[in-house]
N, C-alpha and C positions, 0 to 999 in steps of 0.2 A: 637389605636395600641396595639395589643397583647405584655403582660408581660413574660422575660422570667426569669427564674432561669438557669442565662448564667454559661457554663460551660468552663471551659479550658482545653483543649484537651493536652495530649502528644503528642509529634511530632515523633513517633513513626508508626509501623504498624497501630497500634489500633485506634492509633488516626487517620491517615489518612483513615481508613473504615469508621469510625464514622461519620467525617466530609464529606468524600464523598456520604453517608445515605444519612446525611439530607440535602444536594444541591441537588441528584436525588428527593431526597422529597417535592424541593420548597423553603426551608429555605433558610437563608443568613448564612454562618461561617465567621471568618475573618481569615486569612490564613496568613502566611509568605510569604514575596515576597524578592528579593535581594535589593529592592530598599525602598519599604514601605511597612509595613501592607494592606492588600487590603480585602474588604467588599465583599466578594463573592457571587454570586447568578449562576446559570444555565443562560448559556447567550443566549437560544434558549426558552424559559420561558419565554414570556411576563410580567406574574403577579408575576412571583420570580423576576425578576428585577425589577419591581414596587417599592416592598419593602425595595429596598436597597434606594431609593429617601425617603422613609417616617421614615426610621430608620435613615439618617442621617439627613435629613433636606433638601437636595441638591435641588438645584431648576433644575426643571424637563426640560430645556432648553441646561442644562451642559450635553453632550453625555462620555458615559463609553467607558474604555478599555476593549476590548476584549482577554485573557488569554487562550494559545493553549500550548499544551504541544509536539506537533510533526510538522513539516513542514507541513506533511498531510492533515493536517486539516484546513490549509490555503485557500487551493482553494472552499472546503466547505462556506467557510465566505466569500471571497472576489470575486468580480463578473469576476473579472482580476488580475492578481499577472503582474504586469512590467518585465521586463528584468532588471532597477534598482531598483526593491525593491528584487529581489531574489539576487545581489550583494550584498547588505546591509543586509541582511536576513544572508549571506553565513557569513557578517565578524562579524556580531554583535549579533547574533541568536545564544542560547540563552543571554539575557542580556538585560540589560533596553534603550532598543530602542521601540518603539511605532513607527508604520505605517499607515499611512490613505490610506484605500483602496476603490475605489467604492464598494459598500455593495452587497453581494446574495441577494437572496428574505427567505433566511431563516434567518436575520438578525432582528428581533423586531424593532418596532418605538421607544419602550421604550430605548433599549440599544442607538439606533445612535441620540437620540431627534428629529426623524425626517427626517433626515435628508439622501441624498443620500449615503451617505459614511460610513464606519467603523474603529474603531482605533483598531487594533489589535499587540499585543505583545507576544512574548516566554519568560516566565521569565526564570532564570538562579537557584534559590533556589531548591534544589531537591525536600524539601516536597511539593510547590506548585505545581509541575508539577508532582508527585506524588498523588496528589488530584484533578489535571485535569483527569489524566489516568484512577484513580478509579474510580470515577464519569461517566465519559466514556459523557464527555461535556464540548468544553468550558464555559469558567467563566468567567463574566462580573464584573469588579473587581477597583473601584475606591478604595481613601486610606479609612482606617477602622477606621473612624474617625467622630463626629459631625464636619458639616458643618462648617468651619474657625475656627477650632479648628487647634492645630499643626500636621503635619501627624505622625501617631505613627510608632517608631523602633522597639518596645517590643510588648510584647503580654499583660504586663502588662497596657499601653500603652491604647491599645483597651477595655481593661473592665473597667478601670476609666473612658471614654467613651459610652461604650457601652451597660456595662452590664443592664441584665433588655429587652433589646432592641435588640438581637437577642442570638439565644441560644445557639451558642458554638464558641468558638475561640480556633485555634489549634496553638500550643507554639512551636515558630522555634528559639527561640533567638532571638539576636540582628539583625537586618536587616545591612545587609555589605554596601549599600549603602550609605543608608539613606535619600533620595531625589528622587521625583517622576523620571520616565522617561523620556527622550530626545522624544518627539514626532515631526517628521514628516509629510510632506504630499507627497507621490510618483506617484500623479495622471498625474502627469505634466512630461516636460521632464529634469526639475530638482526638486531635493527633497528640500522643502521649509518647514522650522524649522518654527513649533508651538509654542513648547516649549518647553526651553530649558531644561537640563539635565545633568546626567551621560557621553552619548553620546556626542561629542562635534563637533561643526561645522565645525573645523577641519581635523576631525577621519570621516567625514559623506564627506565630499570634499574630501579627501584620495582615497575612492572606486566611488563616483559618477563622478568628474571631477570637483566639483562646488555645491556649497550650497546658496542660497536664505534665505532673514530672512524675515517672515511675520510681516508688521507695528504692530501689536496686539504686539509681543513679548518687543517693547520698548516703546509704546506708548497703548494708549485705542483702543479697537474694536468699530468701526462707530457704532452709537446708529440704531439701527435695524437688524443691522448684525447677522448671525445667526455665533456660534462659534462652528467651527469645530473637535475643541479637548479641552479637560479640562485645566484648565489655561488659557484659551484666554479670557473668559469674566469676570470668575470669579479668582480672580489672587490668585497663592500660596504665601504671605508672601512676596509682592517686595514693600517694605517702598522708597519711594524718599528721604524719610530725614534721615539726619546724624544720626547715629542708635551706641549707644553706649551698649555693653553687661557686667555688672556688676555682678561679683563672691563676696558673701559673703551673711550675716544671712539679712534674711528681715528688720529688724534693720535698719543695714550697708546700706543697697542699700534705704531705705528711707531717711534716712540723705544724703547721695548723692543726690539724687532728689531733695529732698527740699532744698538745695544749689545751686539749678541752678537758674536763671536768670529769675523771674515771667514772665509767657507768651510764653517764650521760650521755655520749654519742658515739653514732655506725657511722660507717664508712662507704662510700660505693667507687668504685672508680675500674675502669681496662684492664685487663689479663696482664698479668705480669710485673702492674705498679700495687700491687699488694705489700711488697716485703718488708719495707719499713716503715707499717703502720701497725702501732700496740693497739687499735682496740678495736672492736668485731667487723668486718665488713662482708662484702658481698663485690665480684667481679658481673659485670653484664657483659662482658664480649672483647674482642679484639678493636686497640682503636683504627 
């Protein structure tokens, strides 16, 4: 994998020519979204979206969101828009809803894994749809982040992550969100929650008449199953067990743990606050 000397882009004009360059060029940016950072490539690009699988690690079975910046551009991607997804489009467009659509033929195998369909979204943050428009393509855009790592807010976020590993990331601030998309699927005659979100089952039963929740969202995907949207096979951060969040100095929260009950609990915590805690844990990244 090619080295880079990653840059951080202003989230200004400048910066959005910049980072629109190098998506027409092939490259990846990592862009502001309202919901998460998102690892951008040209989502009509076969081998730019390639590289968003090998910069973060993602296993090449997990299918991308597709990022449109106009209604417009919707029928381009999807092979049929519903009568329910242009409702839901109408209340929640822009904003962190994701759609499964049956896919065009100008859809890559890379972006859908394969698959007949595509997940497409409007974000709501002006610079990212500001970066679709200059670009002048959608953007194939999972979070900007190594694989099961945490999804990043900040732009800082993505170059503790990333840098080195593609060559620019364009600085929006803090993501209002904070938490991937609500994805659906609208191929049906009702729209049936992927995963969940921003968007809520309720607000989505509001406009359609009725919402469905696919067994993946509470339980595992059957072992062969192909997974239709992100989060279904590979899960964002849903722990079954009693999950306690501890404020204070890596000190404090190791003497917590090693107070607990041998056998009884794991540990999670940043690269390097590992060392004096006795019982199993797990690092997620740099803080």
């Amino acid at each position: 994998m090619r080295e880079y000397a990653t840059r951080l882009l202003p989230g200004d004009a400048l910066g959005v020519k910049e980072a629109a360059a190098l998506l027409r060029a092939g490259e990846l940016v990592g862009i502001p979204t309202e919901t998460v950072y998102g690892l951008a490539a040209d989502a009509l690009n076969g081998g730019a979206v390639s590289r968003i699988f090998t910069a973060k690690g993602r296993p090449q079975d997990n299918p991308l969101i597709v990022h449109i910046a106009d209604l417009d551009a919707l029928p381009l991607l999807a092979a049929e828009v519903p009568e329910l997804a242009a409702r839901l489009a109408r209340a929640y467009w822009p904003g962190p809803l994701t759609m499964i659509f049956r896919k065009s033929a100008r859809i890559p195998d890379e972006v859908s894994a394969g698959l007949a369909t595509v997940a497409v979204r409007m974000p709501s943050h002006p610079l990212a749809r500001a970066v679709i428009r200059e670009a002048g393509t959608p953007l194939a855009a999972p979070s900007a982040n190594l694989s099961g790592s945490p999804s990043p807010t900040l732009a800082a976020h993505v170059m503790a992550d990333l840098a080195g590993r593609i060559p620019a990331v364009l600085d929006g601030g803090e993501c209002a969100v904070g938490v991937e998309s609500t994805v659906v699927d609208v191929t049906g005659k009702t729209p049936c929650l992927l995963r969940p979100g921003g968007i809520t089952p309720a607000m989505l039963a509001a406009v359609a008449g009725g919402v469905s929740v696919h067994p993946a969202v509470t339980g595992r995907l059957p072992e062969g199953a192909a997974a239709a949207s992100p989060g279904m096979k590979y899960k964002h951060y849903a722990p079954k067990a009693h999950v306690v969040l501890v404020r204070g100095t890596p000190a404090a929260y190791a003497a917590f743990v090693n107070a607990r009950q041998a056998g009884q609990v794991a540990a999670m915590c940043f690269d390097g606050e590992e060392g004096a805690l006795r019982v199993p844990y797990i690092t997620y990244g740099r803080r």
